[in-house]
C-alpha positions in Angstrom: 25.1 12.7 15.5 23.7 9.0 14.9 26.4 6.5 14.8 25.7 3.2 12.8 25.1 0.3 15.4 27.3 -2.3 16.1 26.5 -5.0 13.8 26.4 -2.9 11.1 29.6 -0.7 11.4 31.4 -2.1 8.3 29.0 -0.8 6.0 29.5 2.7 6.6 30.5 4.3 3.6 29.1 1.6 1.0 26.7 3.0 -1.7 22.7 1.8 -2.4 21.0 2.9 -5.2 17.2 3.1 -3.9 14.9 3.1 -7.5 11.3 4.6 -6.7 10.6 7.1 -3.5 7.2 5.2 -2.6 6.5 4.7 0.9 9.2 1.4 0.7 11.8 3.4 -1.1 12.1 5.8 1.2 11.7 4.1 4.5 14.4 2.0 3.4 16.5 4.7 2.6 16.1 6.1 5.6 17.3 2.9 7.3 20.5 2.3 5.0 21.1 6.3 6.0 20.8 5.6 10.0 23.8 3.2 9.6 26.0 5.3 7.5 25.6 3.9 4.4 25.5 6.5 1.4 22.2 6.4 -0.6 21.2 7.3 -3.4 17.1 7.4 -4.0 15.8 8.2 -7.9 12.3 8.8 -8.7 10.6 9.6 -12.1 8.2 11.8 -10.4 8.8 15.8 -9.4 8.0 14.6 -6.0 8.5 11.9 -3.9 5.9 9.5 -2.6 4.7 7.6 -5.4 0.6 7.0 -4.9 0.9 8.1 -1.6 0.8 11.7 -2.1 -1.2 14.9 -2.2 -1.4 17.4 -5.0 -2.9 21.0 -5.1 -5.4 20.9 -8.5 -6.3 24.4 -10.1 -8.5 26.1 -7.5 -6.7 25.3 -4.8 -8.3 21.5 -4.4 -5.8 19.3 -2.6 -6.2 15.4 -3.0 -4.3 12.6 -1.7 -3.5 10.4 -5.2 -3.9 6.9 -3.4 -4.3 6.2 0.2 -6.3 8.1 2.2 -5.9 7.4 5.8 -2.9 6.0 7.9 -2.9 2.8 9.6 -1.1 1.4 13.0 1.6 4.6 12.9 3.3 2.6 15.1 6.0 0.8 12.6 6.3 4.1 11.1 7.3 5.7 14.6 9.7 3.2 15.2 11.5 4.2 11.8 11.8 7.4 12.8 12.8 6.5 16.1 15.6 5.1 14.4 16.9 7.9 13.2 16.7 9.8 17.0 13.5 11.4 15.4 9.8 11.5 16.7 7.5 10.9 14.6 4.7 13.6 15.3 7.0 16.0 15.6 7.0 16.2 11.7 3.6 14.8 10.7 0.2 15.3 13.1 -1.8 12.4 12.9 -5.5 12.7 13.9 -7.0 10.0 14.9 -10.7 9.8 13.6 -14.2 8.7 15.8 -16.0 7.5 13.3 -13.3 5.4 11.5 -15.9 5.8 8.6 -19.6 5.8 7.5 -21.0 2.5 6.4 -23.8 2.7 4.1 -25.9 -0.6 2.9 -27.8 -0.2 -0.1 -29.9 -3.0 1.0 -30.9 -1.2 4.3 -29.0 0.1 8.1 -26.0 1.4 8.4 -23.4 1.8 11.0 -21.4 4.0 11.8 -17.9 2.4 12.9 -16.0 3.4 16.1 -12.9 2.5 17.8 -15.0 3.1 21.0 -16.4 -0.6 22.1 -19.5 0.4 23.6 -20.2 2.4 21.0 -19.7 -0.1 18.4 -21.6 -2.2 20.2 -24.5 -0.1 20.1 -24.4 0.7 16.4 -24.1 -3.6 15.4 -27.3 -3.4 17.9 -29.3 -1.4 15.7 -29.2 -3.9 13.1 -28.2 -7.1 14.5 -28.4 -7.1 18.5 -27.8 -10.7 18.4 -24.1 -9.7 16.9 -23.4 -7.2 19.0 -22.6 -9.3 21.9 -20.0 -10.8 20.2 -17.6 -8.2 19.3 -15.6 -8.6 21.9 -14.5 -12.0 21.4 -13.8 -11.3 17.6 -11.5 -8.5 19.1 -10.0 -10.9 21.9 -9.3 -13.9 19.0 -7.9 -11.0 16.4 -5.7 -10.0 19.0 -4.2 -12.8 19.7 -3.9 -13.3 16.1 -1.6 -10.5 15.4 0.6 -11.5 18.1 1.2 -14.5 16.3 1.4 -13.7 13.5 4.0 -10.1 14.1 7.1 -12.3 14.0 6.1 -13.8 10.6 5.7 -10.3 9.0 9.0 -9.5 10.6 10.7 -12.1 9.4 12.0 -12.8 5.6 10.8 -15.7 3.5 14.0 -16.6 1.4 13.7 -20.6 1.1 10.6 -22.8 1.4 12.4 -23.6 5.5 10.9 -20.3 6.2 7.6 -22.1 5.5 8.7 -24.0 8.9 10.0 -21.3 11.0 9.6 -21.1 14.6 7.4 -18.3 14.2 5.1 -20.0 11.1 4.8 -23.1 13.4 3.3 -21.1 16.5 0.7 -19.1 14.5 -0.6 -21.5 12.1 -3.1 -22.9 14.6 -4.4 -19.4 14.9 -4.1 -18.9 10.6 -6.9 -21.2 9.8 -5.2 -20.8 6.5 -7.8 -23.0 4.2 -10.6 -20.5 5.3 -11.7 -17.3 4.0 -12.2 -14.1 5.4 -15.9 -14.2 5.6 -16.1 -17.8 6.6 -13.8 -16.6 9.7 -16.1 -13.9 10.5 -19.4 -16.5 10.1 -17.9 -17.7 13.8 -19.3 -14.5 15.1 -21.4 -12.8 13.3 -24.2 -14.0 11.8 -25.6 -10.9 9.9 -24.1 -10.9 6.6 -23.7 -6.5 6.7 -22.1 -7.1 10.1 -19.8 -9.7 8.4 -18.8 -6.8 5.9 -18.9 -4.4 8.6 -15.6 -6.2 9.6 -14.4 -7.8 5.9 -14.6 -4.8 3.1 -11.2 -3.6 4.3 -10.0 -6.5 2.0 -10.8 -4.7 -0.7 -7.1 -2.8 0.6 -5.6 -6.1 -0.9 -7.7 -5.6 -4.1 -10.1 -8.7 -2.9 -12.6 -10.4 -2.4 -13.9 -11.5 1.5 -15.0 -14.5 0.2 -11.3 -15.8 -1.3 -9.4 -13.5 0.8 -6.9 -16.1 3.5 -9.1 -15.7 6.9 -5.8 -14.6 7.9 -6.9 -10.8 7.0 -9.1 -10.3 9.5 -6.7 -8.9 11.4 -6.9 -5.5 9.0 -10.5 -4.5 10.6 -8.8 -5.4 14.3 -6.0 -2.6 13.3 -8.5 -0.5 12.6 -10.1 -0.6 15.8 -7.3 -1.3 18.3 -5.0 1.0 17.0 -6.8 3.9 15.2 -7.6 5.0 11.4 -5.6 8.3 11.5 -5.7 11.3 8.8 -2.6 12.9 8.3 -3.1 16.7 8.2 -2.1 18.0 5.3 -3.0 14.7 3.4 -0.7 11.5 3.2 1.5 13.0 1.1 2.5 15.2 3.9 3.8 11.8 5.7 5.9 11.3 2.4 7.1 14.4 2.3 8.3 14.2 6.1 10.0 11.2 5.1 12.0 13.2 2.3 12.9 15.9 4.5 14.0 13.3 7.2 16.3 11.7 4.6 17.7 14.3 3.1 18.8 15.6 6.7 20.8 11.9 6.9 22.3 12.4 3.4 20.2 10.7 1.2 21.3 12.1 -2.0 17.2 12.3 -3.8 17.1 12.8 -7.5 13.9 13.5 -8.8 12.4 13.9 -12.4 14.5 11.3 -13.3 13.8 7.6 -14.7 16.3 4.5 -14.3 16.2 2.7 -17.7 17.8 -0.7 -16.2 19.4 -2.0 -13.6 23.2 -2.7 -14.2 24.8 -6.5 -13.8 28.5 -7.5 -13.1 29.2 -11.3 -13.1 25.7 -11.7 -11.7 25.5 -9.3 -9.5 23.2 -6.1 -9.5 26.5 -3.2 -9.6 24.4 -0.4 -10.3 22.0 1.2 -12.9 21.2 3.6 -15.2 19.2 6.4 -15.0 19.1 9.7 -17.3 22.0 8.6 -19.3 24.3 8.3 -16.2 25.8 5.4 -15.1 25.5 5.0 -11.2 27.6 2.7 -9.3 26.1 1.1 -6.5 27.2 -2.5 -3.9 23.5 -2.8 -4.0 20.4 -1.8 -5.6 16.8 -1.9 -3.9 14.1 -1.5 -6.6 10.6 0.2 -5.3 7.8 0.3 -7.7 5.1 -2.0 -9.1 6.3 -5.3 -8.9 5.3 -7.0 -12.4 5.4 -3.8 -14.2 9.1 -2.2 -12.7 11.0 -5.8 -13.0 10.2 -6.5 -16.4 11.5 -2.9 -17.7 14.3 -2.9 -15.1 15.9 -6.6 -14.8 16.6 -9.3 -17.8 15.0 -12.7 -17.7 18.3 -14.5 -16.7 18.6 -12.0 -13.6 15.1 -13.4 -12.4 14.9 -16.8 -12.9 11.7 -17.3 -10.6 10.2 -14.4 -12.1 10.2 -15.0 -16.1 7.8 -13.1 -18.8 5.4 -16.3 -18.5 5.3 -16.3 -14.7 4.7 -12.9 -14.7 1.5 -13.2 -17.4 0.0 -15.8 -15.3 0.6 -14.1 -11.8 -2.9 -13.4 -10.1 -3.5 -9.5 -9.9 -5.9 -7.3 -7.4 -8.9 -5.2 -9.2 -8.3 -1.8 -10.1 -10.1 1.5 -9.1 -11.8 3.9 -10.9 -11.7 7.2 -9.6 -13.0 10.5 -9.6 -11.1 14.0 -7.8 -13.7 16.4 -7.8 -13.4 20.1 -5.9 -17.0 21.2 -6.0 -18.3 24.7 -5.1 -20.5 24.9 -1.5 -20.1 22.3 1.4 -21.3 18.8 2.1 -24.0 17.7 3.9 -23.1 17.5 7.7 -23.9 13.4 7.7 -21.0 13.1 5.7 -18.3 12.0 7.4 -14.7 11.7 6.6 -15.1 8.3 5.1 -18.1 7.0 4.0 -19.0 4.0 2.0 -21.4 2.7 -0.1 -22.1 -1.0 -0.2 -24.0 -2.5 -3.0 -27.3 -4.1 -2.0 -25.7 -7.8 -3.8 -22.4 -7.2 -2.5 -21.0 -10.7 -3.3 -22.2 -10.7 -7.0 -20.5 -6.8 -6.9 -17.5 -8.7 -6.2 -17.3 -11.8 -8.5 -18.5 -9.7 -11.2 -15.1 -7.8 -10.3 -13.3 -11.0 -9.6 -14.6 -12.3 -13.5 -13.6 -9.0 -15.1 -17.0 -7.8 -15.5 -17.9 -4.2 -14.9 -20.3 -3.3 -12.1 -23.2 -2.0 -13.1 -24.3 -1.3 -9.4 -21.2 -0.7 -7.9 -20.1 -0.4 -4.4 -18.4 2.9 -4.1 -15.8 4.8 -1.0 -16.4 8.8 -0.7 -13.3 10.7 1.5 -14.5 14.3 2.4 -11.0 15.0 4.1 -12.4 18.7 4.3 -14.7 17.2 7.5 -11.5 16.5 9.9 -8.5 19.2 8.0 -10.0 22.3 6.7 -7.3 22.7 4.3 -7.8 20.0 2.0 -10.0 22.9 -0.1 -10.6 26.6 -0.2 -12.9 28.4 2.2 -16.4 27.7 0.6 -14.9 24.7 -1.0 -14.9 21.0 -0.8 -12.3 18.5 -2.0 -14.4 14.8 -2.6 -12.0 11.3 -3.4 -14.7 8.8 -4.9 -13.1 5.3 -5.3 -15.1 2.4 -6.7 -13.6 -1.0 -7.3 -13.3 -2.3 -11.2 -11.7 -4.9 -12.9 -8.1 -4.6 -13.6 -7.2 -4.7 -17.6 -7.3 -8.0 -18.0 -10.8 -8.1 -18.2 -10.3 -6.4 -21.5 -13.1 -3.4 -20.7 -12.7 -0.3 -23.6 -12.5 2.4 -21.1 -12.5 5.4 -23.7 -15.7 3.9 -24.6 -17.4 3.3 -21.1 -15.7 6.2 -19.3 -18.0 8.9 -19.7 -21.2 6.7 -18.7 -19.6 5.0 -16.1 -18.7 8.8 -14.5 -22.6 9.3 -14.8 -23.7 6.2 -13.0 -20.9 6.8 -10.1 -22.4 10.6 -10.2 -26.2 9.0 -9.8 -24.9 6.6 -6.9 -23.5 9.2 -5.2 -27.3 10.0 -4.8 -27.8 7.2 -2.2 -25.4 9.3 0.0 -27.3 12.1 0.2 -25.2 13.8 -2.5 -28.1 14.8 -5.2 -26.3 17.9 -6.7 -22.5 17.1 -7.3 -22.5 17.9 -10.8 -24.0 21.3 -10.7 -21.3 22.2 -8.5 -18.0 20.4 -9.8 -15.6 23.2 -10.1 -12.3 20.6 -10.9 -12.4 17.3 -12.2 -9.8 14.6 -12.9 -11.0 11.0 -13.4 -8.4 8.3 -13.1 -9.1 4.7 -14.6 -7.8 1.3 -15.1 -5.5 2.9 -18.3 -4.5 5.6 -16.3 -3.1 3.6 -13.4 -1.0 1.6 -16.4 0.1 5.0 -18.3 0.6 7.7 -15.9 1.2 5.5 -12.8 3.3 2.9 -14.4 0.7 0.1 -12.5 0.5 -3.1 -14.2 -2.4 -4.2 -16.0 -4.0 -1.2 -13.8 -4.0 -3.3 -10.8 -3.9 -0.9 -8.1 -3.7 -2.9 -5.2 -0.5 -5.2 -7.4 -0.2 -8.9 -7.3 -3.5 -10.4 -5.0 -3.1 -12.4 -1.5 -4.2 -15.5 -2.1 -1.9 -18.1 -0.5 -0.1 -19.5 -4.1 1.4 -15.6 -3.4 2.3 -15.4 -0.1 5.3 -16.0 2.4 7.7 -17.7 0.1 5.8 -17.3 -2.9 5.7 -13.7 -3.2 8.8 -11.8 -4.5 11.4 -12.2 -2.3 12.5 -9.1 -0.6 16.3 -10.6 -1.5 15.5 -10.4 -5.4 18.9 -12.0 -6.2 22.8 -10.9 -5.4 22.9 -7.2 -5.0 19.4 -6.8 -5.6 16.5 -6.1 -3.6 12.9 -5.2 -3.7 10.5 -3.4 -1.0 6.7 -1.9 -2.0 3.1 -4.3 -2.0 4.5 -6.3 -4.3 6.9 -8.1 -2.4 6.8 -9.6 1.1 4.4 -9.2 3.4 2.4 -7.2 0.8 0.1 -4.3 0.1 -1.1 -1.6 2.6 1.2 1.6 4.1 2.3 -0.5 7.7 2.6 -3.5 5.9 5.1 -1.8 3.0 6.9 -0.4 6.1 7.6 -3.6 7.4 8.4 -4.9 4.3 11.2 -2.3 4.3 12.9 -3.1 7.7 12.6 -6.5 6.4 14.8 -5.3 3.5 17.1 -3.3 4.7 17.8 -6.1 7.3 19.0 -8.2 4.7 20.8 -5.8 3.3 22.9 -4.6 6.1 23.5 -8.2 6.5 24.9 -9.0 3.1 27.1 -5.9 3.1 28.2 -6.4 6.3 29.2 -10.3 5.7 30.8 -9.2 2.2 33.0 -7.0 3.6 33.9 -9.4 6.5 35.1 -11.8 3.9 35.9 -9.2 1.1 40.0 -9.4 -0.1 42.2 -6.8 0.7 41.8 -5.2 -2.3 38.6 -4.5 -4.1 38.6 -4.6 -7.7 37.2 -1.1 -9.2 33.4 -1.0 -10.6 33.0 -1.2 -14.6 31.2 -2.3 -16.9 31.5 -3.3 -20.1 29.6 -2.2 -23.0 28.2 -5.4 -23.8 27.2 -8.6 -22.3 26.0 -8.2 -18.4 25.2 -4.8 -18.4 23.1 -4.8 -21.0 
């Protein structure tokens, strides 16, 4: 049996309330678990997982909700690893060649692969002058993540962090004043090349052209380290998470919703959930940042984070989407991942940015059905269509617009070579901006949560300490958005964690008084 480590023997048998089993809820419950502390994880849902899961639709359709692919498995791994577990021996992972199907409306395509060469040769097709220089965007990205690992690792409590050792050492490397697609102007100077190796912003809910250059790294993962499809869907990565937890003890309620978190002279003691009160020496909250911590925590227990602040906090786009199992197969130049990019691609994107509905839309088509044949029944096909739209803020009347806008995303789906989708839908379930907020508790309908623009960053991004007792882990905190990055993020907070029980009980009197709380003031 696992025996906590060293540093962190003291906490054995203290209790964590984990609220949310996303991908950062239960990553850090399996962490608190590994070192013997007793957690308890509550979800809302009948399953755990949060966006990143898979359901089975009437017909047999199965769809993954949110993300579709996994990214650089190798934080993940180490988790399990952990917890004396391998990875693939509870998910398979298969890696894909292409990584996905880029389409430009404007003309060319390429089709993107983690093989050099034969990258190389597809950027030649279009731009042979661009080609050449792959390698040294590769080479300079490199070297980029390396310097920049140890800030993801580390937390960003107090504007010192802003200092750190590891800040100092990567910042000649940040170029932080530049965007994105400036960066990538160093290279390439075709502008569908540039957003061969840029659109994966758009996993931040942005813009290349505002995005920190930093994030050119995401297209590096992508190509030094695999795009990987979970068999089964990424819900079955979720789902192996569960099973991992519950083997450590995790104690994992679902169907159940926390109506607040619980205070005691300052200090988050616990919360509430189903009419139970649940003690707790901490409490780590997973869910949509500005939407859970308004409904969960009182002004006064988040001082940096006030109504106002939260009003005024700058949000990623929205999607709209459309889950469709359709009768017949696809066509077979229809890869796994394919995506359209609209022939204007920047005025696609402002007119996102300015809350103003694309009209010409760029749009992202998964046919998981092309690498795991039991996404769908025999005879079958199971089709994710994504396409970026304002978040609510723009104000858009989406049971107005909703059945047109399904009609245009039908009729692009033409330029892929898809001219008789409707004929054959079988199931359909479209999701939208309102949809995200209601059913998905998102805020404003922001899918990707709060954007990455540097005023939200490092130290000014929700801390992953929230305040005494209370912790936060998901895209809306430290480092941010995206599967490997959440999974840092909840190391990162279960570091602190560990720490802060650990010290507590190092300096803790001999007796403990017992948890209560009163029926008004704090708790309320």
């Amino acid at each position: 049996m696992l025996q906590p480590r060293d540093g962190y023997r003291m906490v054995s048998g203290r209790h964590a309330v984990v609220v949310g089993a996303g991908p950062g809820g239960l990553a850090v419950a399996l962490l608190l678990a590994r070192e013997g502390v007793q957690v308890t994880l509550i979800e809302k849902d009948d399953c755990v997982g949060g966006r990143t899961r898979t359901v089975t639709a009437p017909g047999g359709y199965r769809f993954d909700i949110g993300p579709t692919f996994f990214l650089y498995p190798r934080i993940l791994a180490d988790i399990f690893a952990s917890c004396g577990e391998r990875l693939e021996d509870h998910v398979r992972l298969e890696r894909l060649d292409p990584l996905y199907h880029l389409v430009f409306e404007g003309g060319g395509e390429i089709r993107s692969s983690p093989d050099v060469a034969r990258l190389k040769a597809e950027i030649a097709r279009i731009a042979p002058q661009d080609a050449a220089q792959v390698e040294r965007y590769l080479a300079d990205n490199r070297a980029k993540l390396e310097a920049f690992r140890p800030v993801l690792e580390q937390p960003f409590d107090t504007l010192r962090s802003l200092v750190s050792p590891a800040m100092l050492s990567a910042l000649p490397l940040l170029r932080p004043h530049a965007t994105v697609d400036r960066d990538l102007q160093r290279y390439f100077k075709d502008p569908r090349v540039r957003l061969a190796f840029s659109f994966q912003t758009k996993y931040l809910g942005m813009s290349p052209f505002r995005c920190p250059s930093l994030f050119t790294i995401l297209s590096f993962l992508e190509y030094e380290h695999g795009v990987y499809h979970p068999v089964g869907g990424c819900g079955a990565v979720s789902e192996a998470m569960a099973g991992l937890a519950r083997r450590l003890g995790v104690d994992i309620r679902l169907g159940t919703s926390v109506d607040r978190v619980l205070f005691e002279d300052g200090r988050a003691a616990g919360v509430e959930a189903g009419g139970e009160r649940i003690a707790a020496d901490s409490v780590v909250v997973n869910g949509d940042f500005a939407k859970v911590i308004r409904d969960l925590v009182p002004e006064r227990h988040r001082p940096r984070w006030r109504d106002a602040k939260l009003d005024k906090a700058r949000l990623s786009c929205s999607t709209f989407m459309l889950y469709l199992g359709l009768e017949g197969g696809m066509p077979p130049a229809l890869g796994h991942h394919t995506i359209l990019l609209a022939e204007d691609y920047r005025r696609n994107i402002d007119e996102i940015s300015t809350g103003i509905l694309p009209m010409q839309p760029s749009l992202y088509v998964q046919h998981a059905g092309y690498t795991d044949g039991g996404m769908a029944p025999p005879g079958h096909t199971s089709l994710y269509v994504l396409v970026p739209v304002p978040n609510l803020r723009a104000g858009i009347d989406w049971a107005e617009i909703r059945p047109a806008y399904r009609r245009l995303v039908l009729d692009r789906l033409k330029l892929l070579g898809l001219p008789d989708i409707e004929a054959r839908i079988r199931y359909e379930r479209i999701v939208d901006p309102t949809d995200w907020r209601d059913e998905f508790a998102v805020n404003e309908g922001a899918t990707f949560n709060l954007s990455h623009d540097l005023g939200q960053m490092l130290y000014f991004r929700p801390h992953n300490r929230f305040g005494p007792g209370l912790y936060l882990v998901g895209g809306g905190t430290h480092p941010g958005s995206g599967l490997p990055v959440i999974y840092e993020g909840a190391r990162i907070t279960a570091r602190l964690l560990l720490e802060d029980l650990a010290r507590e009980r190092r300096t803790a009197p001999p007796a403990l008084a017992p948890f209560s709380v009163a029926p008004t003031g704090e708790a309320s």
